[in-house]
Each structure stands twice: as C-alpha cells, then as structure tokens.
C-alpha positions in Angstrom: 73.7 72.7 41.4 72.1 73.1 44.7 71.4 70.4 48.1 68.7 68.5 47.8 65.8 69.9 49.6 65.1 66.2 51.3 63.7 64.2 53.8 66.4 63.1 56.1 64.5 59.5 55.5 65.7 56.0 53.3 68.0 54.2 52.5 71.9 55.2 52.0 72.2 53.8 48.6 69.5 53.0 45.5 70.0 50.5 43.1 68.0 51.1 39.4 65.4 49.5 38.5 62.7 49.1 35.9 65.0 50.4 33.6 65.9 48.1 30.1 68.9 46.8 29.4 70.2 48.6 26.6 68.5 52.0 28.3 69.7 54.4 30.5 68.4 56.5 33.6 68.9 60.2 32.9 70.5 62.4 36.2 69.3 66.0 35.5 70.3 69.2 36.9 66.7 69.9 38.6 64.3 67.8 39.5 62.0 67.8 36.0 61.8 65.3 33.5 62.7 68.6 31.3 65.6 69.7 33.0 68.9 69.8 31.3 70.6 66.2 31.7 73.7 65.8 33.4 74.5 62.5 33.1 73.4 58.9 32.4 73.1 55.8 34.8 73.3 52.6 33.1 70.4 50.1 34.2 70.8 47.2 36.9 73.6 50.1 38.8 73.9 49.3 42.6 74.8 51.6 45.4 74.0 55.3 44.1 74.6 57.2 46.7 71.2 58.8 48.2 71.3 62.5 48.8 67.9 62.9 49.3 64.6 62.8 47.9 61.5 65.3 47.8 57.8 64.9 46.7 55.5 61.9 46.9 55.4 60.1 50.5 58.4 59.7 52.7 60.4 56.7 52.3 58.4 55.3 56.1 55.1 56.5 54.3 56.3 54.4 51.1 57.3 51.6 52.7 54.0 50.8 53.8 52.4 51.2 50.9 50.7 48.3 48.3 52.1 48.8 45.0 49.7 50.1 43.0 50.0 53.0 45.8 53.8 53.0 44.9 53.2 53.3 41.2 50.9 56.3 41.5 53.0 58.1 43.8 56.1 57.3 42.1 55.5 59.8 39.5 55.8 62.9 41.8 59.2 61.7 43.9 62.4 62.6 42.5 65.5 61.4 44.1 69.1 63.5 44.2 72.1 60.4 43.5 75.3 60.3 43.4 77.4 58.5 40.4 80.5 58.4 38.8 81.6 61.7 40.5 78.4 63.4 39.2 75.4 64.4 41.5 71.6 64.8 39.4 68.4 64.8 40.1 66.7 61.0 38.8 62.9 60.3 39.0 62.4 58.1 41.5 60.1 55.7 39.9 63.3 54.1 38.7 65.3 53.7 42.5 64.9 50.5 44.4 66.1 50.1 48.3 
C-alpha cells in the first residue's frame, strides 16, 4: 500500500463517528468505497492515527464550514488511519477531530 497523497493539514488523531454500535468502519486498501477491505474499525474508536487525507476541502477550509457544507463534502474526502497495526484508506464522513 502506498503514502497517502495528503494535505499536510488536521488533526493528529480522528476518533469515529456516526458509525452504530454494533457496525463497523471498513479501512480499504485504496481510497474507494469498492476497494478491497483491509480491516475493520469498531465504532466510538479514539486516536486513529491521521496519515493524511485527500479530496473534499482541507481540514482549515472544513473547519469553517456549516454543516450541511460538511455533509455534502464529506462524500468526496477519504482519510488514510492508522489502527491496530494496520494502515487503510476510511471515508471520511465517518472521522471526527
């Protein structure tokens, strides 16, 4: 698996969010909700590492955004974590600061 392609912006760790309990968030090998999975982050996880992120706004951009912005943008960013020894691609929709 490659480096992230990133911004050099955000936060050094996510936590998950807006995933249900009992659900998972899916790391995958390449930033596509079709990619091959590589792993599984269980919901309400703190501290993933943050090894970048690419499309949608940059995390500055994003911060100053209203939240309807955020949803609608959301759907193009995909964030590169770090989590039990595993690095994967996860849609970023699901990352909170």
């Amino acid at each position: 698996m490659g480096g992230a392609q990133a911004e050099a912006d955000g936060p050094d760790f996510w936590s998950v969010a807006r995933v249900d309990a009992g659900d998972v968030l899916n790391m995958r090998a390449v930033p596509r909700s079709t990619s091959r999975k590589v792993g599984e982050i269980p919901p309400n996880v703190r501290g993933l590492k943050n090894l970048g992120c690419q499309g949608g706004p940059t995390f500055s951009q994003w911060s100053r955004m209203t939240l309807s912005d955020r949803k609608a943008a959301s759907k193009d960013r995909w964030c590169m974590v770090e989590y039990g020894g595993k690095r994967g691609w996860v849609a970023g929709r699901y990352l909170a600061e």
